[in-house]
C-alpha positions as CSV (number, residue, x, y, z in Angstrom):
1,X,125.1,87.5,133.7
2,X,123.5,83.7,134.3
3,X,120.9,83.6,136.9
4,X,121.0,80.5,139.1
5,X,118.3,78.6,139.4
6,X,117.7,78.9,142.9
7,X,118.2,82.5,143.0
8,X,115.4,83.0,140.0
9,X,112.9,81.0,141.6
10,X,113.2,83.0,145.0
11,X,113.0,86.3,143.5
12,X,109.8,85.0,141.6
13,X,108.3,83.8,144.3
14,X,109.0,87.2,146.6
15,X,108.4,89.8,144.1
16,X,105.8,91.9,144.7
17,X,103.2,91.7,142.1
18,X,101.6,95.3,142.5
19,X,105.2,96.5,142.5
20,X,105.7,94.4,139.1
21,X,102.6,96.1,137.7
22,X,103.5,99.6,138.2
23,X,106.7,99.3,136.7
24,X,105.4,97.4,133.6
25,X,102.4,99.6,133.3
26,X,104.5,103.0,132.8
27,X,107.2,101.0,130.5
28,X,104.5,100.1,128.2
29,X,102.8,103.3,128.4
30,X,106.0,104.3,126.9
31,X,106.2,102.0,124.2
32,X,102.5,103.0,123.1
33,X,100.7,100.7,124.9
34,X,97.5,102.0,126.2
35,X,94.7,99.4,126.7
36,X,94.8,95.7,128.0
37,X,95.9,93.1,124.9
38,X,96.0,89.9,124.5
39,X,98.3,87.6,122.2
40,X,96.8,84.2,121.9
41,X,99.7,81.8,120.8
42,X,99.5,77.9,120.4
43,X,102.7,75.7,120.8
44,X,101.7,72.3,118.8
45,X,104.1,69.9,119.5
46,X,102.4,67.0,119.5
47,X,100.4,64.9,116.6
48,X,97.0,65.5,118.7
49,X,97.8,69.6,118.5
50,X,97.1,69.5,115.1
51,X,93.5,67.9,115.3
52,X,92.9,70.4,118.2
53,X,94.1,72.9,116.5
54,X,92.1,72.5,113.7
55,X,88.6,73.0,116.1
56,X,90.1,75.1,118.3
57,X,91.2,77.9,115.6
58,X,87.4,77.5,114.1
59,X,86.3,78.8,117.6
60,X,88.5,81.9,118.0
61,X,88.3,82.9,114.3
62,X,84.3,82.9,114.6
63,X,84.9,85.4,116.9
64,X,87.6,87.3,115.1
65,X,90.2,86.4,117.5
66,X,93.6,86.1,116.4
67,X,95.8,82.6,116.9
68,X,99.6,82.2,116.4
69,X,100.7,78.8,115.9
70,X,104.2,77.4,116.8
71,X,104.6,74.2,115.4
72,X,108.1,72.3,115.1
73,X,108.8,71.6,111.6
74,X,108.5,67.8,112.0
75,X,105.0,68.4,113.5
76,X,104.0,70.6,110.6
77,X,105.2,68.1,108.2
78,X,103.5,65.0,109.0
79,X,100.1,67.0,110.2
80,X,100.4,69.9,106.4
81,X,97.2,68.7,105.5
82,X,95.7,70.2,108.6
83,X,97.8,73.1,109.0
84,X,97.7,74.4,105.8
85,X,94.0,74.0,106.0
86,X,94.3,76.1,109.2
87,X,96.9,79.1,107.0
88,X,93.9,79.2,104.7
89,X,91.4,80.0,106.9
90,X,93.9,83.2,108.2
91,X,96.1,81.6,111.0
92,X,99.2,83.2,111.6
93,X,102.5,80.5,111.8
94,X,106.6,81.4,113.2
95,X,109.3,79.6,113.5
96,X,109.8,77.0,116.3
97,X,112.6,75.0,114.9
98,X,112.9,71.9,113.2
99,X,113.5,68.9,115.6
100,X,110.3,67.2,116.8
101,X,109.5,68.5,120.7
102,X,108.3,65.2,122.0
103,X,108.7,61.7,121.3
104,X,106.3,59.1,122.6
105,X,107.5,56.8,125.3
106,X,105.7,54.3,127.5
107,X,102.3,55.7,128.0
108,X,102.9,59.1,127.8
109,X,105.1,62.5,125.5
110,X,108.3,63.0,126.5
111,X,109.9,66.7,125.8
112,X,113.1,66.7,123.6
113,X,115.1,69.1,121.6
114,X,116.4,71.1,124.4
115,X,119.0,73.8,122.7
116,X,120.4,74.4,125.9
117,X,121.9,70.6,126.0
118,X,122.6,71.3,122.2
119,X,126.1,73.0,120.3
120,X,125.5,76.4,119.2
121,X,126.0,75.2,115.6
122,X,123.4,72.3,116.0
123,X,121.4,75.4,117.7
124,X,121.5,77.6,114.5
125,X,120.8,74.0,111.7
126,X,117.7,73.6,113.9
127,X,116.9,77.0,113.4
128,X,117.3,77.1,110.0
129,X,115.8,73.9,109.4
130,X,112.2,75.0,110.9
131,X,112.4,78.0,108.6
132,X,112.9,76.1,105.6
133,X,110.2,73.9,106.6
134,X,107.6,76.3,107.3
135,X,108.6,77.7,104.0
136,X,108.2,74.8,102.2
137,X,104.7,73.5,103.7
138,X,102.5,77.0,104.2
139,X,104.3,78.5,100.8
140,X,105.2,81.3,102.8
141,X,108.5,82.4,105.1
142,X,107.6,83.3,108.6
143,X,108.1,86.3,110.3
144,X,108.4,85.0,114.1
145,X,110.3,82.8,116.2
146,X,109.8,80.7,119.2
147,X,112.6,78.7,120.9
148,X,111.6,75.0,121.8
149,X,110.3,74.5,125.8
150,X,109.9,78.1,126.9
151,X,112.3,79.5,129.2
152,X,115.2,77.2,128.5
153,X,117.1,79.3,126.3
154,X,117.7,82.8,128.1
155,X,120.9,83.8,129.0
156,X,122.6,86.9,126.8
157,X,125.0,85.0,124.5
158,X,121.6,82.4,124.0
159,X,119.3,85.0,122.6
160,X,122.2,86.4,120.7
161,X,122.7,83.5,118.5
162,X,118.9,83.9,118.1
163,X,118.9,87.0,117.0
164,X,121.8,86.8,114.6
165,X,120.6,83.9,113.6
166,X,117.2,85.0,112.5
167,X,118.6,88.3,111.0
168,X,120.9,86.3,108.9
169,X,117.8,84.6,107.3
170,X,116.3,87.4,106.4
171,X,112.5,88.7,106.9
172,X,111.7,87.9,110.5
173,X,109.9,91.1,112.3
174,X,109.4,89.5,116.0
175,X,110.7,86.8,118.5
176,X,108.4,85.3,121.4
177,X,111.8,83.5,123.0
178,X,112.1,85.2,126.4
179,X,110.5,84.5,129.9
180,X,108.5,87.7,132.2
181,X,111.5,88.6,133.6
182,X,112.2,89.9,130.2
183,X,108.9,91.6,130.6
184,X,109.8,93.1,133.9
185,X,113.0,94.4,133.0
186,X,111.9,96.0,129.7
187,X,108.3,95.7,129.4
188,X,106.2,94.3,126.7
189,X,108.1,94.9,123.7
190,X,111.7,95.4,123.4
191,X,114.1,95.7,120.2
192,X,116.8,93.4,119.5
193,X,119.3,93.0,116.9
194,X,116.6,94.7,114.4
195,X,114.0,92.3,115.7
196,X,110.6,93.3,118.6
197,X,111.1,90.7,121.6
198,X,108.0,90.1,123.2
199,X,108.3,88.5,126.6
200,X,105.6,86.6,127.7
201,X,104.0,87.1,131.0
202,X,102.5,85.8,134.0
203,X,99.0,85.8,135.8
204,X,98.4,89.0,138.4
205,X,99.1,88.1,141.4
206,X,102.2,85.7,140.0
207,X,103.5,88.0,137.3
208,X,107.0,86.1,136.8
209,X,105.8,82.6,137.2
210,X,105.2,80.8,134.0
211,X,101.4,81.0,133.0
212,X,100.7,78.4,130.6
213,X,98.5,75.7,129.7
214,X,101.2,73.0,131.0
215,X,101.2,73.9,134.1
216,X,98.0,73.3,134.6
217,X,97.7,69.8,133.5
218,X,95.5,67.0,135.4
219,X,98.4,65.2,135.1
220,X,101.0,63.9,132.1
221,X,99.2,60.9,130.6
222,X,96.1,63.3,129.6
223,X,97.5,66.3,129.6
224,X,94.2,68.6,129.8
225,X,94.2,71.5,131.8
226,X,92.0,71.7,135.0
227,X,89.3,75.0,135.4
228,X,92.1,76.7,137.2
229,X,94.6,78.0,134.5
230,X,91.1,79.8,133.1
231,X,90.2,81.1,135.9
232,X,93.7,82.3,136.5
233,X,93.4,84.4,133.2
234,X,89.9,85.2,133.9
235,X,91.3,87.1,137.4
236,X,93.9,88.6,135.7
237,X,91.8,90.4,132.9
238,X,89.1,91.7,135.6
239,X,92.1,93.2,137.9
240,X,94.1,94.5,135.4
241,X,91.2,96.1,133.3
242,X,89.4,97.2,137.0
243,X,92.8,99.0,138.0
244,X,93.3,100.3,134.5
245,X,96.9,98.6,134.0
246,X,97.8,99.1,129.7
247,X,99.6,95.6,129.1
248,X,99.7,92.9,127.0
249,X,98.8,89.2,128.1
250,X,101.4,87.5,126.0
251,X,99.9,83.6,126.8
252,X,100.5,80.4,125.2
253,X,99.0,77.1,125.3
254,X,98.8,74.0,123.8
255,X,95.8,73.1,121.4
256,X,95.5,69.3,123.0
257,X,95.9,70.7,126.8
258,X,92.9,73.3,126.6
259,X,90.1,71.6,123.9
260,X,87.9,70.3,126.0
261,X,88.0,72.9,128.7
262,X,84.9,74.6,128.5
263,X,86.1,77.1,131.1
264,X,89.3,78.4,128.7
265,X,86.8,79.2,126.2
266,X,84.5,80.9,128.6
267,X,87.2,83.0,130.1
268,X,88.2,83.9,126.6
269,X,84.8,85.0,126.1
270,X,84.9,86.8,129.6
271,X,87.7,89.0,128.8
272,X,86.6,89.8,125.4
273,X,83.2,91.1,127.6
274,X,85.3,93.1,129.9
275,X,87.1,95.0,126.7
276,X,90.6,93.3,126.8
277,X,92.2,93.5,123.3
278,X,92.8,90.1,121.2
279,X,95.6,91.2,118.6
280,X,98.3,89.3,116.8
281,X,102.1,90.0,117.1
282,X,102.1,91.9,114.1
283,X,99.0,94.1,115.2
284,X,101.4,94.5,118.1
285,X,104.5,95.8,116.1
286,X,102.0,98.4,114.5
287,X,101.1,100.2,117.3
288,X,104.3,99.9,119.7
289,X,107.7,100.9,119.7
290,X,110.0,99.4,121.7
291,X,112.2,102.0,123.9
292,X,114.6,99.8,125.2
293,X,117.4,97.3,123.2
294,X,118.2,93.9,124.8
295,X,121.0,94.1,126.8
């Protein structure tokens, strides 16, 4: 059943968090999640991602933190040099289609490539393109997927064409495709169509509400984040690991947004300090199993 829009963004902005907790908390307990994780992921979609990427992934590697990078194939083809520079060094890449994300317009990036405004069948060639072209440029096939502009893309018959789409091709383990309300209904990892869906998931006190580096942004010219999306993630990894909540931080940002915020890097190293978990997807599908199939 489609969710209005209205009616999504009033039941996010009334849910209870601590109620949201405890339900997530014994659903992941169930999947074999025991500790607080984090899954650092980095959408790159545009040209100045791939420079920040390329410093940014130095930082978290030095400190054997894992990144996943979701780049569109257009993005990955004019920037290989640097991206197959970054696969070298151990960085892990999916799927994220093959249209370019943004276009550059006036003074500022504009988003494009929506695949709800798109045909199914233009859906699944976009698809497909971004796995040839990831295929192509890193030598290797993915084994993830990530549907462009989070959150866009969610209603049953939309992640089903996903899912089939991805099986068809052949290899794919994991999709990062659907919003915390995923994460609420089923927890943090739930099978579909022979694939792991891993929602991703708020901050703590606003556990539905999108928590990523966009919105946080001084503003759309720049685009870099201001102190409080790490201090948001630095709250959430104190109360969760005070309280003793098992989950896993599912969180994505862009490369560009978050390089020159000292503070993201110091709450990254905060969390590390308080014992939170940084593990890739597939360090994920090792140790959980999903107890639930997508409805």
């Amino acid at each position: 059943m489609k969710i209005k829009p209205a009616l999504r963004n009033l039941f996010i902005r009334s849910a209870p968090f601590s109620l949201f907790w405890r339900d997530y908390a014994r659903k992941a307990r169930a999947a074999g999640i025991d500790w607080l994780y984090i899954i650092l992921s980095y959408d790159c979609d545009t040209p100045k991602d791939a420079e920040a990427a390329t410093k940014l992934y130095a930082w978290l590697s030095a400190r054997d933190i894992p990144a996943t990078l979701a780049v569109p194939g257009a993005q990955l083809q004019e920037s290989q040099e640097k991206y197959r520079a970054i696969r070298g060094q151990g960085a892990t890449f999916i799927n994220h289609g093959g249209a370019p994300h943004t276009v550059w317009q006036g003074d500022r990036y504009h988003s494009v490539t929506f695949y709800e405004q798109m045909s199914f069948e233009e859906v699944v060639a976009d698809i497909r393109l971004g796995h040839e072209i990831v295929t192509q440029v890193l030598g290797e096939a993915p084994q993830g997927f990530r549907a462009p502009h989070f959150g866009h893309f969610q209603d049953a018959e939309q992640l089903r064409l996903v899912y089939d789409t991805l099986s068809d091709l052949g290899g794919y383990r994991y999709s990062s495709t659907t919003t915390s309300v995923y994460a609420r209904r089923y927890g943090p990892v739930v099978e579909a169509n022979g694939l792991v869906e891993v929602p991703i998931i708020g901050s703590y006190h606003w556990p539905l509400r999108f928590f990523d580096s966009y919105g946080y942004i001084k503003d759309r010219v720049t685009r870099a984040v201001t102190d409080a999306y790490a201090q948001g993630l630095t709250h959430t990894v104190e109360q969760l690991t005070r309280r003793g909540i098992p989950a896993v931080l599912n969180y994505y940002a862009d490369p560009s947004h978050v390089i020159d915020n000292q503070a993201y890097f110091d709450a990254l190293e905060r969390a590390q300090a308080l014992g939170a978990q940084f593990i890739s997807y597939s360090q994920l599908l090792e140790m959980a199993q999903p107890r639930e199939r997508l409805a």
